[in-house]
N, C-alpha and C positions, 0 to 999 in steps of 0.2 A: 819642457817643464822648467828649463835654467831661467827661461826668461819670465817668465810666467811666477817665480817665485820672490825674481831681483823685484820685477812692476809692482807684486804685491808687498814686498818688504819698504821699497821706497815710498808709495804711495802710505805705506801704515807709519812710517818715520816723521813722513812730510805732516801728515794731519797733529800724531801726536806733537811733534815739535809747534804746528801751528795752537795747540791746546796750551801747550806750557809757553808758549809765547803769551796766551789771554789771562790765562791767572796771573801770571807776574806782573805783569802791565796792570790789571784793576789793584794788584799787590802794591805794587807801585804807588801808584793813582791815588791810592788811602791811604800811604803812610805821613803826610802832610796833615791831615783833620781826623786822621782818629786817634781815639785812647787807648795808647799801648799798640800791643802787634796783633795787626786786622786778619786775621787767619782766615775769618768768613771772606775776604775779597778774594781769596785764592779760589774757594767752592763758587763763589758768584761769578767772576770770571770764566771756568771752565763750563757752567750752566749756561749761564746768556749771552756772556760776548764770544764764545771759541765759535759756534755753530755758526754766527754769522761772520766770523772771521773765516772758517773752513770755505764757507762759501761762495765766498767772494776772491780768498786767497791759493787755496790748494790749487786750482787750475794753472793760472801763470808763476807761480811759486812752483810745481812737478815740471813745466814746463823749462822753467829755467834749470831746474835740477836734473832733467832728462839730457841737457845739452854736456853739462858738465860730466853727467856719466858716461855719456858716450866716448866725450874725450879723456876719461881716464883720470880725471883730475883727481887728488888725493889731497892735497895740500888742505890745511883748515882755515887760512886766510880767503881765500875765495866762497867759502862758505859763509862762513861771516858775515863777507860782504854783501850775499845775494839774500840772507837772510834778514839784516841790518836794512835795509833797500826795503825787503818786503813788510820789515817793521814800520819804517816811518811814513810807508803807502799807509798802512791796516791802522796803525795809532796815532794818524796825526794829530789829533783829539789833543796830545800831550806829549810829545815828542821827544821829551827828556824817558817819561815813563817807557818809551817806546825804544828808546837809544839804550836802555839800559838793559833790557828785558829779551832783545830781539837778539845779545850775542848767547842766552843761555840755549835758547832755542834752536841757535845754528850749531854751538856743541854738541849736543843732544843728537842732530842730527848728522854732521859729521864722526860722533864718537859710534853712531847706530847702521849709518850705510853709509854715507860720504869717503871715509878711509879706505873703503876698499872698492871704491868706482873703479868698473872695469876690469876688474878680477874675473868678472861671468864669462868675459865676449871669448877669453880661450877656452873656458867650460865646453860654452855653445858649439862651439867651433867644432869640437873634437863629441858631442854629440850628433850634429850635425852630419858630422862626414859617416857614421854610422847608417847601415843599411837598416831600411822598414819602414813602418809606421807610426809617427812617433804622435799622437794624441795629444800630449802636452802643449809641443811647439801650436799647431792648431789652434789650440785654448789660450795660448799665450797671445797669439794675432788678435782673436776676439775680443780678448781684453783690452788686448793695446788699443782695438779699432771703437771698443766703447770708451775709454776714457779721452782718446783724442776726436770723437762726437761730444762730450760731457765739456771738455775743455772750449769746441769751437761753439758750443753754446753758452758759457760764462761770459767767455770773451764778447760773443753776438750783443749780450743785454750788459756787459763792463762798457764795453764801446758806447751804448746808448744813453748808461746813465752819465758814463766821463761826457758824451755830449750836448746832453739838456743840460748838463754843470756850467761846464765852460765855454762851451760856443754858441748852441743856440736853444735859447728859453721858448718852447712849444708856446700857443694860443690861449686861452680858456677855452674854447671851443665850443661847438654850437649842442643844446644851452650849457651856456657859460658855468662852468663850475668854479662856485667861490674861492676866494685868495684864503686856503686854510692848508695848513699842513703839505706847506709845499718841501718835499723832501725829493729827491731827486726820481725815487722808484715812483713818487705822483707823477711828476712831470713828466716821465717814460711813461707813464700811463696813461697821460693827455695829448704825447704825440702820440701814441696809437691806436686808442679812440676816442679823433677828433670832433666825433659826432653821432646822433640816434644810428644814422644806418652803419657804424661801424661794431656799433654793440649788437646789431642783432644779426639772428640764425641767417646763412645764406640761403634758406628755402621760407624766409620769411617773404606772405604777402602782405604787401603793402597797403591793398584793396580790402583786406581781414579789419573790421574794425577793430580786433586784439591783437595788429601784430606787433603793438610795445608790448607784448608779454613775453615775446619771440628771442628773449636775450641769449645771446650764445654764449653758455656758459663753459664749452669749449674750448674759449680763446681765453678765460681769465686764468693767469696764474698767479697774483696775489692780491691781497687785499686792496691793495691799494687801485687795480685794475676793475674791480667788483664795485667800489666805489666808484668809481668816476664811472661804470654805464649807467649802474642803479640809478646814481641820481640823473644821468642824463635821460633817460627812459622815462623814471616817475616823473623832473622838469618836465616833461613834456603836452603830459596832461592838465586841463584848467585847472583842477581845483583838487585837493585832498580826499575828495568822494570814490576817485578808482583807485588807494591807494591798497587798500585791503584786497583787493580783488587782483592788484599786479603781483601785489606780496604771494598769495596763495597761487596764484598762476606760475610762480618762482617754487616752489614747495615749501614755503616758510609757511608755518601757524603763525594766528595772530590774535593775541587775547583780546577777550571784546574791552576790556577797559582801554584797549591801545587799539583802536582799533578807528578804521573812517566815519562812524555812525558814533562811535563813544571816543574822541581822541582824546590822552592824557594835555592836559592845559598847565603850561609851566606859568612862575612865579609874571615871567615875563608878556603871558599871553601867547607865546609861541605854544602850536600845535602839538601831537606827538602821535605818530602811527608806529608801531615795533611789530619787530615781526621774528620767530625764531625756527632756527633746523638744526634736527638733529641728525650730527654727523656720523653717531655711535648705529641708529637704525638704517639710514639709507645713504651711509658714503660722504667724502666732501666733495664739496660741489668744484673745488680748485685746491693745486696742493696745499694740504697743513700741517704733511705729517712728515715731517724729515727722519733722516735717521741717528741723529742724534739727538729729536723729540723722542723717540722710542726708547732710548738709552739711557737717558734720565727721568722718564715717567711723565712728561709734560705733551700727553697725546691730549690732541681739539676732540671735546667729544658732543662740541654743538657751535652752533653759530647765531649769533643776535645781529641783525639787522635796527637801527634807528632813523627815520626819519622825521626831519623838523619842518614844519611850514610857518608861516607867516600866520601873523594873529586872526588873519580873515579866511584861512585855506586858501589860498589862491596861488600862493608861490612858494614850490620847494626851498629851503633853507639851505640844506645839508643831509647828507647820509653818511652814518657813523657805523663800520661793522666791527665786533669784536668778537673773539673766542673764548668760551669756555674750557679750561686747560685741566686736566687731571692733574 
């Protein structure tokens, strides 16, 4: 139980110091262009950028801090510095904002668990050497052994995107999906489905005249992956006429004004087929619901599908997917 409650106090130290690290930094961030003092970038910060700072940061941030507490370290200078480090990874965006914000956060954290790293291990010890069955320690392994799977899977897709970054830029891949919104999580999403047979179900036959309906939705974990089969799967078909029919084969509704027989006609003559699912009746189709959506009321409780064609239907454009947010 000694360890099982240090894991849970570090890990609740680590997230929150990564929280008061994101408000201060948007705090930061806006005291240059706003009028007066921006108190709203502290709530905007803790809302939209901590969750994705949590989770990209908490893994090799507990990692580094799990090393320090083993060794006992105590001192606040080394805190600092591993927090300072993990600020100007997380906010290089602005790196003053990020230099200035990232030592409150490693106080925070050295004043909350850091000072007394390594105070547990002669606890342990001396329950340890204690006769019986001890259900804690147990639970403590459990936990240690889910967050160090939770950790080698950050790290699994950090490594991927640090490598479509900087070493090596993936294909368009076959059909080629447009130069748009290339942010790194796309690019990881075009080295990994580099084509139709990577989007679909393994028990998809190929001989099925419907088996681009077969997409495995399975293997998507974020939007950015959903997009790049969709359109590789609808690219694939000639014309805008099975567009309806793959949409509904996906469980998305598709209103008839948006739809392959009536498609909405933009200003520009491009096409328009939509298609919508609701997440609130039957599940997301990939994750959308973190746990700090849940925490601040920002639960997906539907999903819009858009796709554009060419002013003749003949050639996919684009697929645009978005959430509808409580």
């Amino acid at each position: 139980m000694t360890i099982l409650l240090r894991i849970l106090r570090m890990a609740f130290c680590a997230v929150m110091g990564i929280v008061i690290f994101a408000a201060l930094f948007e705090f930061v961030n806006a005291l240059p262009v706003a009028n007066g003092f921006p108190l709203h970038a502290l709530w905007w910060g803790v809302v939209f950028r901590a969750p994705a700072y949590v989770f990209f940061g908490a893994a090799p941030l507990l990692f580094m801090l799990t090393i320090m507490e083993l060794r006992g370290v105590q001192k606040q200078w080394p805190y600092f510095l591993v927090w300072i480090a993990g600020g100007l990874f997380l906010g290089r965006a602005n790196l003053l904002a990020a230099a200035v914000s990232a030592p409150a956060a490693g106080y925070f954290y050295w004043l909350s668990a850091g000072k007394s790293a390594g105070d547990w291990i002669s606890a342990w010890r001396e329950q340890k050497s204690q006769p019986g069955f001890k259900p804690g320690t147990y639970l403590a392994y459990a936990v240690v052994a889910y967050l160090a799977a939770q950790a080698v899977s950050y790290g699994y897709y950090g490594g991927k995107l640090l490598w479509v970054s900087y070493v090596s830029e993936p294909g368009l891949g076959t059909p080629p999906v447009p130069l748009r919104k290339m942010s790194a999580a796309r690019k990881v999403a075009l080295m990994d489905f580099p084509d139709v047979a990577s989007c679909l179900s393994r028990n998809a036959d190929k001989a099925s005249p419907n088996y681009l309906e077969q997409m495995d939705w399975d293997r998507i974990n974020n939007v950015s992956e959903a997009e790049v089969c969709m359109f590789r799967l609808l690219a694939s078909y000639k014309n805008i006429s099975h567009a309806t029919k793959w949409f509904e084969a996906q469980g998305f509704t598709v209103p008839k004004s948006f739809s392959s027989a009536r498609p909405n006609i933009s200003y520009d003559g491009t096409q328009h087929v939509h298609g919508s699912y609701s997440i609130r009746k039957n599940g997301p189709k990939f994750p959308t619901r973190g746990v700090f959506r849940r925490l601040f009321g920002s639960i997906p409780y539907g999903m819009n599908s858009a796709s554009t064609w060419s002013k003749d239907g003949t050639q996919l454009l684009r697929v645009d997917i978005s959430l509808n947010i409580l």
